[in-house]
Structure formats: structure tokens, C-alpha cells
N, C-alpha and C positions, 0 to 999 in steps of 0.2 A: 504494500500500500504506500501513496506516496501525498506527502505534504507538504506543507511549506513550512520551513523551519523555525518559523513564528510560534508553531502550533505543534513543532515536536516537545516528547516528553524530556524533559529536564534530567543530563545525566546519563541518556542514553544515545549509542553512538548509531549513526544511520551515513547512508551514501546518496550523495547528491546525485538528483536523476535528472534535474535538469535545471538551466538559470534561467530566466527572464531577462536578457541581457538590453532588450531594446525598454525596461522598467527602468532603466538604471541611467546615471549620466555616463558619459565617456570615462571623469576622471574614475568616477563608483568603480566601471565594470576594469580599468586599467588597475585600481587598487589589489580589488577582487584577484585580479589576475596574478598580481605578483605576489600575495600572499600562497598561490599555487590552488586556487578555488576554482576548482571545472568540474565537470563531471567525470561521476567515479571515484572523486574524492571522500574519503570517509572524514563526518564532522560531529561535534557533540554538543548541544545548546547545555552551556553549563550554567546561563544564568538567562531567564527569559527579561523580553524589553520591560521596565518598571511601570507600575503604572501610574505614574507621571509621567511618564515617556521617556524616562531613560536609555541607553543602549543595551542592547543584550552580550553577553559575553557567549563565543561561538571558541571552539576548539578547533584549528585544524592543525593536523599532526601534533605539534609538538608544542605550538604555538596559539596562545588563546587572546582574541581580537575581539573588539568593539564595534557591532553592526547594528544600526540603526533598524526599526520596525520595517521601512519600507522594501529594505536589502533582503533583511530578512527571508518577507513576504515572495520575491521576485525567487528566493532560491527553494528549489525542492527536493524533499528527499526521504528517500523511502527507508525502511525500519524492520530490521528481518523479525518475524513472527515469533512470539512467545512461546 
């Protein structure tokens, strides 16, 4: 099953099945990029966006970043079954 990473569970690691790259601005999706964020990448929503709107904290590899709700939303990924 696949979602948006907005809406993954907290802590659990899943693989990006697809971005929304034309949601994004140039710099977003060039960010995105060199953090090594494409598909088939495995990532982990280790802190979801606050609800104040703060950023979410995302893991990828080894490395945990700050992605705003909209990025979020644009990136999708699916979560192998229980």
C-alpha cells in the first residue's frame, strides 16, 4: 500500500514509490535530490509535521532532515505489510 509520507506511521521504515516532482519548486526537488531522495529509497518519518506547522523530521539513510508538510505530501511510499 502506498502513501504519502505525511501520513506514514511514525518510526516505521517504508520505500519511496514515487515523488511529485512537478509539486515541488526547482530548488525543493534539486534539495531533495542531493540529499539522494528518489525512488526506491528507503525512509523513516521519525517525527511527523507539528501541529503548528512545524517541519517533520524524515530519515534517509543515515541522515535525518527537515521537510516541510507540502514535500512531505508530494513524496510517496509504500510500507511492507505487518
Amino acid at each position: 500500500m502506498s502513501h504519502s509520507l505525511a501520513r506514514a506511521s511514525r518510526n516505521v521504515t517504508g520505500t519511496v514509490s514515487s515523488i511529485d516532482w512537478e509539486a515541488l519548486s526547482p530548488a525543493e526537488a534539486r534539495r531533495l535530490r542531493e540529499f539522494g531522495l528518489d525512488e526506491g529509497v528507503e525512509v523513516e518519518l521519525v517525527k511527523p509535521v507539528g501541529w503548528l506547522g512545524g517541519p517533520a523530521a524524515v530519515r534517509i539513510g543515515r541522515m535525518t532532515v527537515a521537510l516541510r508538510r507540502h514535500i512531505t505530501e508530494a513524496i510517496k511510499v509504500a510500507v511492507p505489510a505487518e
